[in-house]
C-alpha positions as CSV (number, residue, x, y, z in Angstrom):
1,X,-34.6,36.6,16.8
2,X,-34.5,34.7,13.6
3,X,-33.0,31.0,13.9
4,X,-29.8,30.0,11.9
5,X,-31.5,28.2,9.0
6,X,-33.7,31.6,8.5
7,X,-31.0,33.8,8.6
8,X,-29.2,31.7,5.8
9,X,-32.2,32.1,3.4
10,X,-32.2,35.2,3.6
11,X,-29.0,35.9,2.7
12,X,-28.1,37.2,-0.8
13,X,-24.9,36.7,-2.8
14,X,-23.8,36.5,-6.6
15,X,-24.9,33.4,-8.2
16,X,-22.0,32.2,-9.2
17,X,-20.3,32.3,-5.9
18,X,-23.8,30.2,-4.6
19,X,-23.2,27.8,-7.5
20,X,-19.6,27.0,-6.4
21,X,-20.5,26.3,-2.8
22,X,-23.2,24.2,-4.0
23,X,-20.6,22.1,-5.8
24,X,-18.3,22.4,-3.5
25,X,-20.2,21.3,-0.1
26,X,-20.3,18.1,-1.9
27,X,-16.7,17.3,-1.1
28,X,-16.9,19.0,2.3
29,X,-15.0,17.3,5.0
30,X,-15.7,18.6,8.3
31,X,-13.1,17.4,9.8
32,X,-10.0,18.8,7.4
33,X,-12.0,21.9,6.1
34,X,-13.8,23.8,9.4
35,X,-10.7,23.7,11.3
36,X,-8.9,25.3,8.8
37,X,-11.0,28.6,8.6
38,X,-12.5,28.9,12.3
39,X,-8.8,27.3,14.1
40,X,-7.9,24.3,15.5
41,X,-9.1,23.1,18.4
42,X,-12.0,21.3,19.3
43,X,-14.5,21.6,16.7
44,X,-18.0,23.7,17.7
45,X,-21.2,22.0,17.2
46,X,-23.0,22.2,13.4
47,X,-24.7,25.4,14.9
48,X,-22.4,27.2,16.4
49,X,-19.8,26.4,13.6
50,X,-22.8,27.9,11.1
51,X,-22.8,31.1,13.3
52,X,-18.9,31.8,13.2
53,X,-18.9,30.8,9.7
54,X,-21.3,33.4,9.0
55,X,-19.7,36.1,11.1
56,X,-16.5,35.7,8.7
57,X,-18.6,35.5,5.7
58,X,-19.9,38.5,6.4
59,X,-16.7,40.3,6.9
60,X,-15.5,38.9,3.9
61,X,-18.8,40.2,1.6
62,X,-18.6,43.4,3.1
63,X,-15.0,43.6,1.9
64,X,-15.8,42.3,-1.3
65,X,-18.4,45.3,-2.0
66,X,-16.1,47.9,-0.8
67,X,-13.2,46.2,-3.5
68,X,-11.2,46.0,-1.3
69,X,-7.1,45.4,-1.6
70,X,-6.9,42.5,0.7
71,X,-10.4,40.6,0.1
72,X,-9.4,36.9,-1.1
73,X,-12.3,35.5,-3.2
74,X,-10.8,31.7,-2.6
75,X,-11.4,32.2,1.1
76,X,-14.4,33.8,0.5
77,X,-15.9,30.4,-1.8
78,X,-14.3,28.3,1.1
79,X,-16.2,29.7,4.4
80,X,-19.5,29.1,1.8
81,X,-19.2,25.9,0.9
82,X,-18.6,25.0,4.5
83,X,-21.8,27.3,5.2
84,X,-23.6,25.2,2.7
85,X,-22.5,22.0,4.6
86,X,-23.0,23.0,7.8
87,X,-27.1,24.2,7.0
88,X,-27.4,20.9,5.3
89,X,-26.6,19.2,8.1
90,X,-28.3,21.1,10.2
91,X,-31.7,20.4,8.0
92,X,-31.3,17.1,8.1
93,X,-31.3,16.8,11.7
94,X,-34.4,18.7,11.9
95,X,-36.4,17.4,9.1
96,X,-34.8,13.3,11.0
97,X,-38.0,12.1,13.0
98,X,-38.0,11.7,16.5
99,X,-36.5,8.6,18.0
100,X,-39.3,6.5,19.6
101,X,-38.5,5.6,23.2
């Protein structure tokens, strides 16, 4: 099984949509923005927020292939810039050298 950060780069979407979230996920607020598109509630860790955010994403490219009627590219930028976050996060705290105890 491929880890998160993997799974991400191998994903492939228009450029200008990827260009957008770029720009975007510098504004991203956790706090305001992720409970908006997973639900309120507590909010999930940075990976299991990554993997739900994904799981919608994916709905949402699979409607935007098959045109469909109800596909709503605003939401669409939206879960991607808080994809875009989330892996950022997620980098740094792998890339973050171990504390020294």
């Amino acid at each position: 099984m491929q880890d998160i950060l993997t799974m991400l780069n191998t994903l492939h979407r228009p450029r200008l949509m990827m260009r957008a979230a770029r720009i975007g996920a510098e504004d991203y607020r956790r706090a305001v923005q992720l409970p908006r598109l997973l639900g309120y509630g507590v909010l999930p860790r940075h990976g299991a927020a990554l993997l739900k955010l994904m799981e919608i994403e994916a709905d949402l490219e699979q409607q935007r292939k098959a045109s469909d009627a109800g596909y709503n590219l605003v939401r669409h930028i939206d879960v991607l810039i808080a994809m875009v976050a989330e892996a950022r996060v997620l980098r740094a705290a792998q890339q973050a050298p171990a504390p020294v105890t």
